[in-house]
TORPA-4810 file (N, C-alpha, C, O; in nm, 3 decimals):
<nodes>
NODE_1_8.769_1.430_6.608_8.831_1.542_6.674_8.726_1.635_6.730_8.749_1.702_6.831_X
NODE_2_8.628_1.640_6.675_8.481_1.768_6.685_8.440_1.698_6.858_8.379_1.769_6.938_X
NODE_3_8.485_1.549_6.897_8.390_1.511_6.975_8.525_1.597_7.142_8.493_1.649_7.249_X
NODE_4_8.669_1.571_7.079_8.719_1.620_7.180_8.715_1.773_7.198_8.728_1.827_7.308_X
NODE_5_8.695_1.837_7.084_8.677_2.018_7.101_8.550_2.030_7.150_8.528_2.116_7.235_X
NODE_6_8.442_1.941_7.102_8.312_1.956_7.142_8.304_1.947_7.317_8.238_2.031_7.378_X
NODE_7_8.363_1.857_7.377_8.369_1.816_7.489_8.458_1.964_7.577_8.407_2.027_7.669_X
NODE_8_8.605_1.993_7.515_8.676_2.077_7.584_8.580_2.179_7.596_8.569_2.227_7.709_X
NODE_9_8.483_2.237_7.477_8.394_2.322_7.531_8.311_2.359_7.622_8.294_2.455_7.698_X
NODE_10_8.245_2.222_7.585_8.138_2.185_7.705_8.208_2.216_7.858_8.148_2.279_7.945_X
NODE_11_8.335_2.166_7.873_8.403_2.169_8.008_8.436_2.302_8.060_8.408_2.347_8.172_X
NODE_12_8.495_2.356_7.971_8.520_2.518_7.966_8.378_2.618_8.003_8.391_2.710_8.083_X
NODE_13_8.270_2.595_7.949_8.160_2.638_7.974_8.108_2.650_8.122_8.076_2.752_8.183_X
NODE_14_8.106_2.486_8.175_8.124_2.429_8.299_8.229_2.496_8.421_8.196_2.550_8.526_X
NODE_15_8.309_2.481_8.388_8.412_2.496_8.469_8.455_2.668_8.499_8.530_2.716_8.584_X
NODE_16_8.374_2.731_8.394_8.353_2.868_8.468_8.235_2.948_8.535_8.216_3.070_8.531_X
NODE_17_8.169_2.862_8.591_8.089_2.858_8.714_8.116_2.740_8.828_8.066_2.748_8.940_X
NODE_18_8.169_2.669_8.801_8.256_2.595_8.915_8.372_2.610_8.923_8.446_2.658_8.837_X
NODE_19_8.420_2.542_9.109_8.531_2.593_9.129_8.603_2.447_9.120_8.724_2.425_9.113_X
NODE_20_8.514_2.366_9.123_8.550_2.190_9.124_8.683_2.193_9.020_8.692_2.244_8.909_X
NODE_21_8.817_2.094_9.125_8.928_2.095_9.072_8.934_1.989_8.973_9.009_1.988_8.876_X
NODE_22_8.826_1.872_9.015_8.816_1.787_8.902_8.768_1.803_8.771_8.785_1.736_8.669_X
NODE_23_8.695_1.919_8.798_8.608_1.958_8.612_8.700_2.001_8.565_8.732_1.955_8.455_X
NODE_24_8.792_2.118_8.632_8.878_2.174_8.559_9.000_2.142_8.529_9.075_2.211_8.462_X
NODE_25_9.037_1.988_8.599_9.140_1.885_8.551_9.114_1.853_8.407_9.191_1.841_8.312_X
NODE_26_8.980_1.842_8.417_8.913_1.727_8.275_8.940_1.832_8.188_9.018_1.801_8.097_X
NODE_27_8.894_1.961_8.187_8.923_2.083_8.064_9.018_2.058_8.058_9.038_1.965_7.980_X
NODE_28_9.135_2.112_8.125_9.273_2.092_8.104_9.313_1.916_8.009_9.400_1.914_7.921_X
NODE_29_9.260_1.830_8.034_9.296_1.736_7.984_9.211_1.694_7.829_9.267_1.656_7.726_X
NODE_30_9.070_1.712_7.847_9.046_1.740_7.673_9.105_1.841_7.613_9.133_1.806_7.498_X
NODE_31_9.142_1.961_7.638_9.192_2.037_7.570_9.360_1.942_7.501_9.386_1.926_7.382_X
NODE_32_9.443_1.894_7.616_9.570_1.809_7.571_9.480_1.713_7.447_9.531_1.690_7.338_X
NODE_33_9.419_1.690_7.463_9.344_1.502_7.366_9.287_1.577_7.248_9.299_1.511_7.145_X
NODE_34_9.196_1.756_7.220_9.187_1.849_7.136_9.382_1.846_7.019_9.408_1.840_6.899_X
NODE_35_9.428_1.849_7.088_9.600_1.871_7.047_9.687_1.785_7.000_9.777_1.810_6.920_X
NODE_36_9.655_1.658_7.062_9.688_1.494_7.040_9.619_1.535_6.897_9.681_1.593_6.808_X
NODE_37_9.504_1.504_6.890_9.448_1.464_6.736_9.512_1.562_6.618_9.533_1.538_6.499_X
NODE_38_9.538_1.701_6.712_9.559_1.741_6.572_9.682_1.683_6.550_9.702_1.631_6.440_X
NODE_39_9.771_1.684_6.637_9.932_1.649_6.634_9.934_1.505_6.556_10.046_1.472_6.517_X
NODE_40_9.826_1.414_6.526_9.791_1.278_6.475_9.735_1.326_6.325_9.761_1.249_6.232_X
NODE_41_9.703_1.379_6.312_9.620_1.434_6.196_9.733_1.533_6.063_9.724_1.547_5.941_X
NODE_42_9.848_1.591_6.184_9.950_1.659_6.096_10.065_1.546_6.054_10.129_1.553_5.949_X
NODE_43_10.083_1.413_6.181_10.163_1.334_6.147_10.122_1.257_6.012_10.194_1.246_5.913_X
NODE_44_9.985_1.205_6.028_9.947_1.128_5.951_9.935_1.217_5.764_9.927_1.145_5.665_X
NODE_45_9.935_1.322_5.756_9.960_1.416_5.647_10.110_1.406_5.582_10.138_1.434_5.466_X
NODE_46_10.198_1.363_5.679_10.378_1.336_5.588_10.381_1.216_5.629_10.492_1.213_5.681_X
NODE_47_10.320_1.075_5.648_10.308_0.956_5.663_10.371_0.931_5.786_10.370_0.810_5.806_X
NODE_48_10.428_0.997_5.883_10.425_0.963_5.986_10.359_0.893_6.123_10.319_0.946_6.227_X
NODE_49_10.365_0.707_6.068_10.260_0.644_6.139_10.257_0.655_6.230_10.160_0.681_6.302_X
NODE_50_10.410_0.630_6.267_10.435_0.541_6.404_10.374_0.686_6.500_10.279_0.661_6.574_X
NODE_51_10.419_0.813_6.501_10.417_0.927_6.545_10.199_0.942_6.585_10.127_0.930_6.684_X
NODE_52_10.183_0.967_6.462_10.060_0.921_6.428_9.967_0.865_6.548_9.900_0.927_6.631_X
NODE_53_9.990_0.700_6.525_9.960_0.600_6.638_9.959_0.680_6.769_9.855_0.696_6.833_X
NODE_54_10.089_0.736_6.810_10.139_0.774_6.966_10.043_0.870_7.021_9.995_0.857_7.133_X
NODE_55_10.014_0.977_6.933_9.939_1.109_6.959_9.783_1.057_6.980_9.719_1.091_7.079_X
NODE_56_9.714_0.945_6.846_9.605_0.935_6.853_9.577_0.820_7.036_9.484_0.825_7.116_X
NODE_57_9.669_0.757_7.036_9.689_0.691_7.176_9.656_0.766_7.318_9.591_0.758_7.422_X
NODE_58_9.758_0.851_7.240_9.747_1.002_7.394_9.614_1.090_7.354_9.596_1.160_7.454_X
NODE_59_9.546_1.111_7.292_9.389_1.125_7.346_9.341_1.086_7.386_9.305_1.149_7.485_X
NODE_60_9.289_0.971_7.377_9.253_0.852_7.421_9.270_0.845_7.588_9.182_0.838_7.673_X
NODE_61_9.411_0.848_7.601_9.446_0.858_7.770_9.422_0.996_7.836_9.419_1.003_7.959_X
NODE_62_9.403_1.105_7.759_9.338_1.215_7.833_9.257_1.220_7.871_9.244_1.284_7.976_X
NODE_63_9.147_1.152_7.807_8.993_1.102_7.818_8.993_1.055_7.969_8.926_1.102_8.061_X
NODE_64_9.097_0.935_7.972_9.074_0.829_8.126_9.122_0.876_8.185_9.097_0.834_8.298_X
NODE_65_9.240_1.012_8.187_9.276_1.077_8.347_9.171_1.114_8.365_9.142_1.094_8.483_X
NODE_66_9.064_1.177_8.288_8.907_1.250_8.384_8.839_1.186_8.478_8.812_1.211_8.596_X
NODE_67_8.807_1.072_8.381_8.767_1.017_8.526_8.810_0.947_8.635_8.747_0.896_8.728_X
NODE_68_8.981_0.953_8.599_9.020_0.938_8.734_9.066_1.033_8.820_9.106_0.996_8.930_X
NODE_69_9.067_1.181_8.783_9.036_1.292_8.898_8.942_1.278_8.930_8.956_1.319_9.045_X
NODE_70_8.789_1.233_8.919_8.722_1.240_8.998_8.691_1.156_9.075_8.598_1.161_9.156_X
NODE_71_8.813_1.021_9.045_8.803_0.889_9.130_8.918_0.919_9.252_8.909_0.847_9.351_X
NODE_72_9.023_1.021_9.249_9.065_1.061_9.332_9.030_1.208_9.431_9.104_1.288_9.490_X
NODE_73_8.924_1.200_9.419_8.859_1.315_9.484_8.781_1.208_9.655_8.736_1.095_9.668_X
NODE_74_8.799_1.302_9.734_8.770_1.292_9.867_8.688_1.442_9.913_8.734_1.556_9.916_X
NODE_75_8.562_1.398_9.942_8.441_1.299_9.921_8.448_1.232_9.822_8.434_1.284_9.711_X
NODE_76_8.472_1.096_9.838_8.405_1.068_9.659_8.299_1.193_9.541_8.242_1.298_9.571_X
NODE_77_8.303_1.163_9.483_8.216_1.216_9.390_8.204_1.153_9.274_8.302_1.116_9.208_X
NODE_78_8.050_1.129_9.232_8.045_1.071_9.133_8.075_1.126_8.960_8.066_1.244_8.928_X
NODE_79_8.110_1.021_8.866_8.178_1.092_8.759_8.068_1.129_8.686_8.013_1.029_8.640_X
NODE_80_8.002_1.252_8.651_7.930_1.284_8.554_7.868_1.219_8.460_7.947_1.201_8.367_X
NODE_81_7.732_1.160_8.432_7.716_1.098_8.295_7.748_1.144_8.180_7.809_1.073_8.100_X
NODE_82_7.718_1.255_8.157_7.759_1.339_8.056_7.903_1.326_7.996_7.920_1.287_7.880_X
NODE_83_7.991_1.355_8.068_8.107_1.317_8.074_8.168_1.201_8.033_8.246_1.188_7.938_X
NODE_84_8.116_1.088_8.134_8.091_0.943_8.066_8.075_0.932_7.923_8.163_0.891_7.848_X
NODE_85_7.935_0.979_7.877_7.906_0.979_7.800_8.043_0.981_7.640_8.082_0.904_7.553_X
NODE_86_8.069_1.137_7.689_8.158_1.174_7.593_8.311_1.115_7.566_8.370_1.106_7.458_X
NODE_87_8.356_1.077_7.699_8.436_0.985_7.706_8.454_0.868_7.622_8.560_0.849_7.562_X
NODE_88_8.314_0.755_7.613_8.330_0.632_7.565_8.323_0.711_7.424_8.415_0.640_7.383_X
NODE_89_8.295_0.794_7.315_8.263_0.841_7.243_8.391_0.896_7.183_8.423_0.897_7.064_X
NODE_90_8.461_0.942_7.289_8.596_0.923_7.212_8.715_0.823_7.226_8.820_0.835_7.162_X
NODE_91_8.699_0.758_7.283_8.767_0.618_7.359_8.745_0.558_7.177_8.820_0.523_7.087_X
NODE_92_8.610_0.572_7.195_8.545_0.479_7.007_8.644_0.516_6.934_8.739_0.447_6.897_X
NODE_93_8.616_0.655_6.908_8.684_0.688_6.816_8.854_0.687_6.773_8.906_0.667_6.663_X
NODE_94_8.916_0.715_6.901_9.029_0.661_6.916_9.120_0.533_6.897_9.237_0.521_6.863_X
NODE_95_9.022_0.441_6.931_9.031_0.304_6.878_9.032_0.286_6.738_9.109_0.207_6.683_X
NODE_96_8.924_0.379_6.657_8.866_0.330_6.483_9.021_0.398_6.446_9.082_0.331_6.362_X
NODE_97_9.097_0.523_6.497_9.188_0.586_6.431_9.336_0.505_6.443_9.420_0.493_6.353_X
NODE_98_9.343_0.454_6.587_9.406_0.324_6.538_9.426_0.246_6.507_9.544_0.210_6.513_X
NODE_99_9.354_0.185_6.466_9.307_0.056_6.399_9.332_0.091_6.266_9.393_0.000_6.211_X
NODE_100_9.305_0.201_6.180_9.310_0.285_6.060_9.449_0.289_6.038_9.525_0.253_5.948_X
NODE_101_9.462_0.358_6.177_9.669_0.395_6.118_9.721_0.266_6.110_9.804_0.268_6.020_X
NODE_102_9.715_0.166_6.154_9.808_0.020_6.182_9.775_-0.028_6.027_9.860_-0.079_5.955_X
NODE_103_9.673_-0.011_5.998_9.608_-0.062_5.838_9.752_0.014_5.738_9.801_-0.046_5.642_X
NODE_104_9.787_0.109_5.769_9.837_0.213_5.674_9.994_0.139_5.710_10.076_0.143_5.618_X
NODE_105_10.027_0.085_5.815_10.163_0.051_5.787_10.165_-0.049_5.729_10.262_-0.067_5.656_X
NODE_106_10.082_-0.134_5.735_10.093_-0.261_5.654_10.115_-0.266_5.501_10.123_-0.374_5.443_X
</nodes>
């Protein structure tokens, strides 16, 4: 979760010296994937897998709208490494938490 608050920060930081609609898509969207986890983190506290699963899923996909605002941007523009970076980093992690929850219904 630290890597998606860590990130919404970073963006937030960013995005108030730019006016770029794509950075401030991506804030807007780690901040949703910040909310997913917790909403995964409160499900998974009253055993609510299935719920669980859905939320930790939808971080995960907040992550990949970013860089596809900036794949729908005209000029192109390239997607940030940094960004990148943090992305596959929670993509990881998103994966280990499902993989975790599916363990738990079994």
């Amino acid at each position: 979760m630290s890597n998606a608050t860590n990130t919404s920060s970073y963006l937030s930081n960013t995005t108030s010296s730019s006016s770029d609609p794509a950075l401030k898509s991506c804030s807007a969207r780690y901040a949703e994937a910040c909310a997913a986890l917790h909403g995964a983190l409160d499900a998974l506290a009253v055993e609510m897998y299935d719920y669980a699963y859905l939320q930790a899923s939808a971080a995960g996909e907040c992550a990949r709208t970013c860089r596809e605002a900036f794949g729908r941007r005209r000029p192109k523009v390239a997607y940030p490494v940094e960004l990148a970076r943090r992305e596959e980093g929670l993509a990881r992690l998103c994966t280990i938490a499902l993989q975790i929850i599916n363990q738990l219904v079994v």
